[in-house]
PyMOL CGO cylinders between C-alpha atoms (Angstrom):
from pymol import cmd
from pymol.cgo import CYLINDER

trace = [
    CYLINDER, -93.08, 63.40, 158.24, -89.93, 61.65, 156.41, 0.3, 1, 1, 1, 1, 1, 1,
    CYLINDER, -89.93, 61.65, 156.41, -90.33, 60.52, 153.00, 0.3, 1, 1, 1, 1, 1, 1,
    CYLINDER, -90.33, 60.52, 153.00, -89.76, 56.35, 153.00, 0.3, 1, 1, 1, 1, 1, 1,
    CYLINDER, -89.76, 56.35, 153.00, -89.71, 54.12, 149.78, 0.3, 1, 1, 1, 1, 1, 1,
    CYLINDER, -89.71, 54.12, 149.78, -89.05, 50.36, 149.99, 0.3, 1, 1, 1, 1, 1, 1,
    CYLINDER, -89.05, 50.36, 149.99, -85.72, 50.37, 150.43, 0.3, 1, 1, 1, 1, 1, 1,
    CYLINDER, -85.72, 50.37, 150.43, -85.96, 52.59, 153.84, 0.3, 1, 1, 1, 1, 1, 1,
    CYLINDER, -85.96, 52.59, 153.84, -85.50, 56.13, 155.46, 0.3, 1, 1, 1, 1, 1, 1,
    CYLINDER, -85.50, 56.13, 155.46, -84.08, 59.03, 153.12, 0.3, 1, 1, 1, 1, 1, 1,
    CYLINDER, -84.08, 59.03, 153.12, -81.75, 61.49, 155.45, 0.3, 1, 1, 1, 1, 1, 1,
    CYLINDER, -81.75, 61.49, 155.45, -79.94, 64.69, 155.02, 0.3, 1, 1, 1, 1, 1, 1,
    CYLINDER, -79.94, 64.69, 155.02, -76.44, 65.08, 155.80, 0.3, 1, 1, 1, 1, 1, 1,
    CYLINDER, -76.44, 65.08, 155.80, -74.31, 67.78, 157.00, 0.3, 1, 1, 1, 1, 1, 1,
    CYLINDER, -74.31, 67.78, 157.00, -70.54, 67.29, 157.22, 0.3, 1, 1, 1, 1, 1, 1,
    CYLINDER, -70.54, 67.29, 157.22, -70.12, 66.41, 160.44, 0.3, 1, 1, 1, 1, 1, 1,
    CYLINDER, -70.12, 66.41, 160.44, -71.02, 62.91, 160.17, 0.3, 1, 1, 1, 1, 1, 1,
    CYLINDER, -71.02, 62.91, 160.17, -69.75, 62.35, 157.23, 0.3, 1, 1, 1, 1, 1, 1,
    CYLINDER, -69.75, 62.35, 157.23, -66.72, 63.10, 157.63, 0.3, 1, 1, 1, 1, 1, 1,
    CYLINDER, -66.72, 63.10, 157.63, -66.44, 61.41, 161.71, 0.3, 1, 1, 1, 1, 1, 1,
    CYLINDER, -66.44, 61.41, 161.71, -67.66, 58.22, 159.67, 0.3, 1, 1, 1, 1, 1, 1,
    CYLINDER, -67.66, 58.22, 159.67, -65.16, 57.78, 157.14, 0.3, 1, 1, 1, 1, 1, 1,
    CYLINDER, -65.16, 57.78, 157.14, -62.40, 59.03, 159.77, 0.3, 1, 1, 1, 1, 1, 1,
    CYLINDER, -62.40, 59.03, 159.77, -63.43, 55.71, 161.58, 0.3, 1, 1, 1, 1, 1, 1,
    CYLINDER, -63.43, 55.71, 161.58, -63.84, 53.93, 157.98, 0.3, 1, 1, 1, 1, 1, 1,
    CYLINDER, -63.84, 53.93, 157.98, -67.40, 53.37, 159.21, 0.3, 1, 1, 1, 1, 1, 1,
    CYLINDER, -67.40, 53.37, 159.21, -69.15, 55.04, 156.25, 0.3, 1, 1, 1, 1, 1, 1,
    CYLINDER, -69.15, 55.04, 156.25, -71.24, 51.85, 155.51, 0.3, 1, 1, 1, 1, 1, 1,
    CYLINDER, -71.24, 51.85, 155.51, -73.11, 52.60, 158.26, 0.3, 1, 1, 1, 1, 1, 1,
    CYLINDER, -73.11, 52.60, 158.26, -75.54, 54.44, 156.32, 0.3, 1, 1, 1, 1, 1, 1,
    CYLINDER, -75.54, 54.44, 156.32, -76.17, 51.87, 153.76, 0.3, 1, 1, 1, 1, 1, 1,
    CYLINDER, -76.17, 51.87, 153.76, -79.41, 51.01, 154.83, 0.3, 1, 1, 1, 1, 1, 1,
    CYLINDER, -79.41, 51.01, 154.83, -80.58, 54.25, 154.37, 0.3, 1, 1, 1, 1, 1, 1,
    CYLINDER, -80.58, 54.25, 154.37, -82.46, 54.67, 151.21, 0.3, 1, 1, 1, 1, 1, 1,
    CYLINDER, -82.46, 54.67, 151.21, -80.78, 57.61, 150.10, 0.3, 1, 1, 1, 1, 1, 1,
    CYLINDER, -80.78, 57.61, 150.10, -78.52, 60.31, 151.76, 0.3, 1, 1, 1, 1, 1, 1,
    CYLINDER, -78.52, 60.31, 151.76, -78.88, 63.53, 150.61, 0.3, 1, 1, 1, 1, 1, 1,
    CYLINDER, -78.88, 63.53, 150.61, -76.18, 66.09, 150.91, 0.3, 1, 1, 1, 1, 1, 1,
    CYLINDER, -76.18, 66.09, 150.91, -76.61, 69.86, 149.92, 0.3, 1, 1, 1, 1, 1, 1,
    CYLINDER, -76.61, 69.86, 149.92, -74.14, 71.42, 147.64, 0.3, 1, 1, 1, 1, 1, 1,
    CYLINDER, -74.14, 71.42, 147.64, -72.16, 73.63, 150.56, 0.3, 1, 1, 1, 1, 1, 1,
    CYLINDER, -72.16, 73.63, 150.56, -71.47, 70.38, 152.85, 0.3, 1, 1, 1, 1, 1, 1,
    CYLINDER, -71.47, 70.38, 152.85, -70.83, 68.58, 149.74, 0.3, 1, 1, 1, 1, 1, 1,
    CYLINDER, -70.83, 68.58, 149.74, -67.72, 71.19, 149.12, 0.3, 1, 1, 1, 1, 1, 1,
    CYLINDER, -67.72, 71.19, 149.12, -67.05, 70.85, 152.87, 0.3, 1, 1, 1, 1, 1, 1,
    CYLINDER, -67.05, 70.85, 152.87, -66.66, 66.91, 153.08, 0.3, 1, 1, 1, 1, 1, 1,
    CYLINDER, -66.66, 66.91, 153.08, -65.14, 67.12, 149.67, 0.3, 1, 1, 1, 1, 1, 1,
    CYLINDER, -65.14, 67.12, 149.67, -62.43, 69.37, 151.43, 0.3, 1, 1, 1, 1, 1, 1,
    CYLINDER, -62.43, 69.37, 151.43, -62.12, 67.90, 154.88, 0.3, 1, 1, 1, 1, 1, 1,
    CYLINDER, -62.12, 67.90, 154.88, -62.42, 63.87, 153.48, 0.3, 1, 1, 1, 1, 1, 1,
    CYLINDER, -62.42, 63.87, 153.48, -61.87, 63.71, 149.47, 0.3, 1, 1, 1, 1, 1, 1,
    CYLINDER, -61.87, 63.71, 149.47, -62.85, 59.96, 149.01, 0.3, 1, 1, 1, 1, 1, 1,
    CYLINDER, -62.85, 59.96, 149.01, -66.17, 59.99, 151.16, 0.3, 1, 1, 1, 1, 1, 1,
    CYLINDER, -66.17, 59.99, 151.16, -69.07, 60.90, 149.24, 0.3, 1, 1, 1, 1, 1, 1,
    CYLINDER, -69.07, 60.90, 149.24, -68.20, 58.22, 147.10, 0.3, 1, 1, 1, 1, 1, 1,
    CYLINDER, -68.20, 58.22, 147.10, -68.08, 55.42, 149.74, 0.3, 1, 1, 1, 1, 1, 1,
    CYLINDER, -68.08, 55.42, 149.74, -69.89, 52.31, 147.24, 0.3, 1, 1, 1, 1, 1, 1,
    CYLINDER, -69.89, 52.31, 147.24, -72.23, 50.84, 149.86, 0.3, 1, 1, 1, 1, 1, 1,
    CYLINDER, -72.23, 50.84, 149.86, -73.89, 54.68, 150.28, 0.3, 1, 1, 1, 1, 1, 1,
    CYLINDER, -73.89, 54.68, 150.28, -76.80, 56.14, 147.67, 0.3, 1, 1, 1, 1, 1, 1,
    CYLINDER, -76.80, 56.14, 147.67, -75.71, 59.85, 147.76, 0.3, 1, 1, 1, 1, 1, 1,
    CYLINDER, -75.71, 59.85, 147.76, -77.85, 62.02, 146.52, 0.3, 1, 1, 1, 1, 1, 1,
    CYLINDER, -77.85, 62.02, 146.52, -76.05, 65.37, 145.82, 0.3, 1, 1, 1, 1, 1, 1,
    CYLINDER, -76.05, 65.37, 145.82, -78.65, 68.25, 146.22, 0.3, 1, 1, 1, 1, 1, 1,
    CYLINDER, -78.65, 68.25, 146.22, -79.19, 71.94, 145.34, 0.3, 1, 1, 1, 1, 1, 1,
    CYLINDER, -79.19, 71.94, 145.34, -81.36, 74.13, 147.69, 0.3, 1, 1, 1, 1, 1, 1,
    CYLINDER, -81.36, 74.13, 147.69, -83.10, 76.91, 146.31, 0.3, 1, 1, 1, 1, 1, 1,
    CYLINDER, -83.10, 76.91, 146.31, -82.94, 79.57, 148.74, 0.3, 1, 1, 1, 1, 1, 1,
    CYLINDER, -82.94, 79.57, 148.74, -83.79, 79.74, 152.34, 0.3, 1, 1, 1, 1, 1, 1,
    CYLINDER, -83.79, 79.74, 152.34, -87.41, 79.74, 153.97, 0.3, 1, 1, 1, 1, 1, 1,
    CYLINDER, -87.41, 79.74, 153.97, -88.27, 82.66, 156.50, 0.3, 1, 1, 1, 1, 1, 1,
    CYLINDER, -88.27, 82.66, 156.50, -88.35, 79.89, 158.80, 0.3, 1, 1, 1, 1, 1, 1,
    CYLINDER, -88.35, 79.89, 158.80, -84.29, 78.50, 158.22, 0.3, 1, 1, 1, 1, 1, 1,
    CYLINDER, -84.29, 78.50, 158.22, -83.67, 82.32, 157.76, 0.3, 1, 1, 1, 1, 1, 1,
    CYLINDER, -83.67, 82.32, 157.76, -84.94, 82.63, 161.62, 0.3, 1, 1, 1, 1, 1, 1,
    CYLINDER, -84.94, 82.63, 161.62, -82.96, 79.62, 163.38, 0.3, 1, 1, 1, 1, 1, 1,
    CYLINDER, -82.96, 79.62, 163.38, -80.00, 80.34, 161.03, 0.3, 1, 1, 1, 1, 1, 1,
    CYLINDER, -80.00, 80.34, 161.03, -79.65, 83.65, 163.11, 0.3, 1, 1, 1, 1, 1, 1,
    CYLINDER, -79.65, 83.65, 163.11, -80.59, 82.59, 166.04, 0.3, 1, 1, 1, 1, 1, 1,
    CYLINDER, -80.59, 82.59, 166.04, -78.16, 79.62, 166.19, 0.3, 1, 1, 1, 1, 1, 1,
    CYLINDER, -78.16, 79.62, 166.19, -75.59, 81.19, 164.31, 0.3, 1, 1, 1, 1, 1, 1,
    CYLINDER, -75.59, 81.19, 164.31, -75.98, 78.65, 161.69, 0.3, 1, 1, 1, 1, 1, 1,
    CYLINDER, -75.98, 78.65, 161.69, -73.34, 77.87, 158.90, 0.3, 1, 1, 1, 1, 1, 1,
    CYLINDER, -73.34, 77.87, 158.90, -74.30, 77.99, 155.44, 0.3, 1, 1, 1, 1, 1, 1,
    CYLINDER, -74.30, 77.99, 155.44, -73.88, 74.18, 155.43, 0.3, 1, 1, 1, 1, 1, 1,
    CYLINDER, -73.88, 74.18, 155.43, -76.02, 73.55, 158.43, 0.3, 1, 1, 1, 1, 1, 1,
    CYLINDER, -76.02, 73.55, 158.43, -78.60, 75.97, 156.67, 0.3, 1, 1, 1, 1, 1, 1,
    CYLINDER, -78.60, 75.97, 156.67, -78.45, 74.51, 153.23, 0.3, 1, 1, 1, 1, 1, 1,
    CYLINDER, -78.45, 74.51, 153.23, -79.39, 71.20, 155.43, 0.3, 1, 1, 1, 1, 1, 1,
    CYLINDER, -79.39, 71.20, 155.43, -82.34, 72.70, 157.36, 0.3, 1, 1, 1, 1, 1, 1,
    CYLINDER, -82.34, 72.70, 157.36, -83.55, 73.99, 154.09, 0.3, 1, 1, 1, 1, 1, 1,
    CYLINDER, -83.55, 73.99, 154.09, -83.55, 70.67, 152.41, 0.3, 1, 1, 1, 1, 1, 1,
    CYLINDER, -83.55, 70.67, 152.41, -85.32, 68.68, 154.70, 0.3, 1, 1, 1, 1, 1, 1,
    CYLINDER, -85.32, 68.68, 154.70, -87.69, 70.76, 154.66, 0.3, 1, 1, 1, 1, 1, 1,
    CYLINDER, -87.69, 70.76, 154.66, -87.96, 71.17, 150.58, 0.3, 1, 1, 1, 1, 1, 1,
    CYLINDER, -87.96, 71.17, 150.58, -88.21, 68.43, 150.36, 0.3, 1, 1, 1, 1, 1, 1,
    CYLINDER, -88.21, 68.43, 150.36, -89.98, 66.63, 153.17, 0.3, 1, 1, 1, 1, 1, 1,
    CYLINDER, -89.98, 66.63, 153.17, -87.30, 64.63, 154.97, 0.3, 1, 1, 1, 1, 1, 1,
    CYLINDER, -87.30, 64.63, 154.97, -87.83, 64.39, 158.40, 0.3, 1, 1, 1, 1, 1, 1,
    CYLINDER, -87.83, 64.39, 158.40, -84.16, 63.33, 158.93, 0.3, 1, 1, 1, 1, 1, 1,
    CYLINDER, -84.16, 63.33, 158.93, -80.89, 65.52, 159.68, 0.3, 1, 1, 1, 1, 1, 1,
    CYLINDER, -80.89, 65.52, 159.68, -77.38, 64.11, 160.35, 0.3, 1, 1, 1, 1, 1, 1,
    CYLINDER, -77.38, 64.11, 160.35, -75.34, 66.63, 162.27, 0.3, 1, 1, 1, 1, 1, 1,
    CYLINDER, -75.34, 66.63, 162.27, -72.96, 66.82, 165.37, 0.3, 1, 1, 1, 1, 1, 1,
    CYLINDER, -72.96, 66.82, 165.37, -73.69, 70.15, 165.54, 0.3, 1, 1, 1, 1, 1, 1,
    CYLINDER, -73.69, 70.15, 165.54, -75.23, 71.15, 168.66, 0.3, 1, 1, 1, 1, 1, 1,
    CYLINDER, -75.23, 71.15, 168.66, -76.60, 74.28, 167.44, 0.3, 1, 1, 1, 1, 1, 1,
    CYLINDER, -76.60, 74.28, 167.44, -78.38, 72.69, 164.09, 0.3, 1, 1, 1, 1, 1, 1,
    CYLINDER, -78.38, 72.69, 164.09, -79.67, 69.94, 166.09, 0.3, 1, 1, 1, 1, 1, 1,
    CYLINDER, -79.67, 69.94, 166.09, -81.63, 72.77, 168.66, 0.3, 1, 1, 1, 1, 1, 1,
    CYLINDER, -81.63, 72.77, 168.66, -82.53, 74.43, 165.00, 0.3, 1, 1, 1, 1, 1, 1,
    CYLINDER, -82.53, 74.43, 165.00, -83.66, 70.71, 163.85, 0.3, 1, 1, 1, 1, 1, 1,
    CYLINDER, -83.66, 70.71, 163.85, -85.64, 70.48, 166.68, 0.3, 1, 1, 1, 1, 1, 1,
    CYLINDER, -85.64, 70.48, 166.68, -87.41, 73.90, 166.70, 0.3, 1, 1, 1, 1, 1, 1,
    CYLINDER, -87.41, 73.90, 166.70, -88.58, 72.85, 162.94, 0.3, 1, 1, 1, 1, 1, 1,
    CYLINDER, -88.58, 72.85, 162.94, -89.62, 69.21, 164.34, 0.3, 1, 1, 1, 1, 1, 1,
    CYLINDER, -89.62, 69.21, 164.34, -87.13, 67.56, 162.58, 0.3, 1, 1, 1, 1, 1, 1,
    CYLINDER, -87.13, 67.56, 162.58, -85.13, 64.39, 163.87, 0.3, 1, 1, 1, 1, 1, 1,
    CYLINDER, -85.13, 64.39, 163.87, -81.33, 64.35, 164.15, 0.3, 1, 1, 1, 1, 1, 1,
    CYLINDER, -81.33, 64.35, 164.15, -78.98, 61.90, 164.50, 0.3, 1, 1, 1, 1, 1, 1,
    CYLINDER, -78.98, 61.90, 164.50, -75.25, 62.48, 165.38, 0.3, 1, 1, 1, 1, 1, 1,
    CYLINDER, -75.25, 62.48, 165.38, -71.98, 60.28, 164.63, 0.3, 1, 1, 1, 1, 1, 1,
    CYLINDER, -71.98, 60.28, 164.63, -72.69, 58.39, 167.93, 0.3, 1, 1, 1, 1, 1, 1,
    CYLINDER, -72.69, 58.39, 167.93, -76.32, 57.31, 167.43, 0.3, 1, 1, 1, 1, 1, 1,
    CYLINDER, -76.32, 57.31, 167.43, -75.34, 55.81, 164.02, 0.3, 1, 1, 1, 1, 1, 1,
    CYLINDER, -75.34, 55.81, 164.02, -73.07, 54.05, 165.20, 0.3, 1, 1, 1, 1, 1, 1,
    CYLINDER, -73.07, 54.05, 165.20, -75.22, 52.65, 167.99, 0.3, 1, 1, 1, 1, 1, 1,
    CYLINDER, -75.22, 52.65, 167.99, -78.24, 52.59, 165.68, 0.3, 1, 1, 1, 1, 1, 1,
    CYLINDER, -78.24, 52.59, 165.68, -75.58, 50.15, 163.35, 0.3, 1, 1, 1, 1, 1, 1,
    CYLINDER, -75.58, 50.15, 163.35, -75.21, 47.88, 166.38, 0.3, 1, 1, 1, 1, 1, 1,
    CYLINDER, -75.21, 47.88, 166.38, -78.78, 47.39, 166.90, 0.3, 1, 1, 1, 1, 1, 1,
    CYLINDER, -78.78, 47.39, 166.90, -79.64, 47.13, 163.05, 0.3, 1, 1, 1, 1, 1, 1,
    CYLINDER, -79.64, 47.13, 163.05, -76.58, 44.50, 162.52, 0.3, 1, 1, 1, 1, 1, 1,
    CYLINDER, -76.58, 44.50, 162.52, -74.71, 46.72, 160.43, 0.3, 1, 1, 1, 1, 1, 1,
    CYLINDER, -74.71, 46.72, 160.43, -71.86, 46.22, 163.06, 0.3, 1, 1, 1, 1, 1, 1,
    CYLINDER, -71.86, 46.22, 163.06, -71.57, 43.95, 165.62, 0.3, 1, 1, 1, 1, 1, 1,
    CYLINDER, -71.57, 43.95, 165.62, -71.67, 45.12, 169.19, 0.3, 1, 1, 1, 1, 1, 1,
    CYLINDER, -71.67, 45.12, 169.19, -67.88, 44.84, 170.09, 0.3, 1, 1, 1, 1, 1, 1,
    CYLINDER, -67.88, 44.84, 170.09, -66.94, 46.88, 166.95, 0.3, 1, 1, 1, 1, 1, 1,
    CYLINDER, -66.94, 46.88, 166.95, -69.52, 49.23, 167.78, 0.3, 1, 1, 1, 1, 1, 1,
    CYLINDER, -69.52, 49.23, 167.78, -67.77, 49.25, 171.12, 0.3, 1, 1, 1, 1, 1, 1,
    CYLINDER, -67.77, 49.25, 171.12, -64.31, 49.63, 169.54, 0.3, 1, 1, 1, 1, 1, 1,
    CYLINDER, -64.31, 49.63, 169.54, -65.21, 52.27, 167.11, 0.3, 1, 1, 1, 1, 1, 1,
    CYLINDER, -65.21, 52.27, 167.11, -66.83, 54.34, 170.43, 0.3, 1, 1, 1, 1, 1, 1,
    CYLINDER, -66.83, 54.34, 170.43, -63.62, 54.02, 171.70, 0.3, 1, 1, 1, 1, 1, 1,
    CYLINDER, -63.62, 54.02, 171.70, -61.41, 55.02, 168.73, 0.3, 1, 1, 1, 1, 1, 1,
    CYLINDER, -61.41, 55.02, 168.73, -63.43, 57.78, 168.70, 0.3, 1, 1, 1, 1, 1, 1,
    CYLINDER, -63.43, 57.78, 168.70, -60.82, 60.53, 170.54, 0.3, 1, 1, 1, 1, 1, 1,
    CYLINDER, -60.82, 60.53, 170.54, -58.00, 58.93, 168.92, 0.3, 1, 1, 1, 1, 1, 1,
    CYLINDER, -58.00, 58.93, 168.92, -58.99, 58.37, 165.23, 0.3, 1, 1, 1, 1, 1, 1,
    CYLINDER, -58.99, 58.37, 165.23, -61.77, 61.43, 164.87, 0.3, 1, 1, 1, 1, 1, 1,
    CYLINDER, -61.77, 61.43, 164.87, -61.80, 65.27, 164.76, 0.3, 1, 1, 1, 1, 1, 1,
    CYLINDER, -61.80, 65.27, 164.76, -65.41, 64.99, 167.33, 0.3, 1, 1, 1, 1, 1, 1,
    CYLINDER, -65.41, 64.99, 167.33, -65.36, 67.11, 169.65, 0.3, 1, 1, 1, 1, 1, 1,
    CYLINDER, -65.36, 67.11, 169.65, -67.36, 65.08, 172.20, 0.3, 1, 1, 1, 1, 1, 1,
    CYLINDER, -67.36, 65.08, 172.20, -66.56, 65.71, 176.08, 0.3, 1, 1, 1, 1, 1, 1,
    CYLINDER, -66.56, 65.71, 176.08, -65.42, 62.81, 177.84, 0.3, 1, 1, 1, 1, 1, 1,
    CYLINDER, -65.42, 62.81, 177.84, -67.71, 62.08, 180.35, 0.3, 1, 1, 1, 1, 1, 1,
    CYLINDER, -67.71, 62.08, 180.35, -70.13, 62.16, 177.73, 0.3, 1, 1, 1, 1, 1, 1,
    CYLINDER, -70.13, 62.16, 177.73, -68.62, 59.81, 175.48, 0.3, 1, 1, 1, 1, 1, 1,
    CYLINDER, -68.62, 59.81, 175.48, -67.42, 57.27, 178.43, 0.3, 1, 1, 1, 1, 1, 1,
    CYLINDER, -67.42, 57.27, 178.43, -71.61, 57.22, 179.35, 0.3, 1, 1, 1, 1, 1, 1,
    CYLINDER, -71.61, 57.22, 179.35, -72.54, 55.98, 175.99, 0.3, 1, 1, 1, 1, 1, 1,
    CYLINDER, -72.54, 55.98, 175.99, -69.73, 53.33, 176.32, 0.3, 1, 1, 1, 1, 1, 1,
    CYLINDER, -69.73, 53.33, 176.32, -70.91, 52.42, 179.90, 0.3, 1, 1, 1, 1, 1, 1,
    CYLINDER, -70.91, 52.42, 179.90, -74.84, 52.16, 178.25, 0.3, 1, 1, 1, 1, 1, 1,
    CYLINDER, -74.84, 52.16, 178.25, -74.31, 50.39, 174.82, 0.3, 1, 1, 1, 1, 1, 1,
    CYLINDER, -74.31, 50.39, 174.82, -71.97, 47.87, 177.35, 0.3, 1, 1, 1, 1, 1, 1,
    CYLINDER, -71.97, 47.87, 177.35, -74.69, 47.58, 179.73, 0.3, 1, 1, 1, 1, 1, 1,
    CYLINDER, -74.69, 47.58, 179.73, -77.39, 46.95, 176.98, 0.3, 1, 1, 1, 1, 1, 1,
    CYLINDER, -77.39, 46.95, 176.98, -74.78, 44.57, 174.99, 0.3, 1, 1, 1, 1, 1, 1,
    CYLINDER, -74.78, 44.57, 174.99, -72.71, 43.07, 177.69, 0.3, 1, 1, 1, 1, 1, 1,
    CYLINDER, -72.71, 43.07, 177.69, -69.16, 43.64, 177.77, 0.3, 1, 1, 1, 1, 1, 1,
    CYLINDER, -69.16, 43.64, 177.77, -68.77, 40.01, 176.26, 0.3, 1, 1, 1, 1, 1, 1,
    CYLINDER, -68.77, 40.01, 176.26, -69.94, 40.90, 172.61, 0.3, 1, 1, 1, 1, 1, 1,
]
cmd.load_cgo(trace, "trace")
């Protein structure tokens, strides 16, 4: 179960959202998360890929160490041919009790999910800002369209134009 406090949800981060967000200058979309916590390997990573991120204002980082792996991170790790990033995530949410992970990754989110742990990807916060206010509709709708032409995602097409054709459905195409 994820930790909550009053102010909201507490996630984990790897890098692939992270940096997809700020590409789009859409960091603030995690604002209303109580606190997002980012282990020390995808810290170096983001710090590498995107310099200025981690220290977007509207965003409580938390910057974490992880003290070694659990049998059970050890076991997905392998099986998914997990990153030390991706694994320094896993191990964190489950050190300390967030139910929460933030990846792109299709291989950590299958690992997320054999440890019962939630994931969210670049494209559900963005739609998750739409619905919480963070971002109005159409610039949700703009950003999911800047997405090939402003981001490193890899995100097939037809997969990307579906989410466009349901958030327009849900939202109407005049928002």
């Amino acid at each position: 179960m994820a930790k909550t406090d009053a102010a909201g949800l507490l996630v984990v981060a790897d890098a692939g959202p992270l940096i997809h967000l700020d590409e789009l200058d859409a960091l603030d979309v995690l604002s209303d998360y109580a606190q997002v916590h980012v282990p020390q390997a995808v810290w170096r990573e983001v710090e590498h890929h995107r310099p200025g991120a981690l220290t977007h204002p509207s965003v409580c980082w938390v910057r974490a160490e992880v003290t070694g792996y659990s049998a059970r991170v050890n076991a997905v790790g392998t099986l998914y041919t997990l990153h030390r990033g991706e694994q320094e995530a896993l191990t964190l949410c489950l050190q300390a009790a967030i139910g929460t992970l933030l990846t792109d990754d299709t291989a950590a989110r299958l690992a997320a999910n054999s440890l019962h742990l939630t994931t969210h990807g670049t494209l559900g916060l963005l739609l998750r800002a739409g619905r919480v206010g963070a971002r109005t509709p159409a610039q949700v709708l703009a950003l999911l369209q800047d997405i090939p032409k402003r981001t490193t995602l890899h995100v097939r097409p037809s997969l990307l134009a579906e989410v466009i054709r349901q958030a327009v459905e849900v939202w109407g195409a005049a928002h």
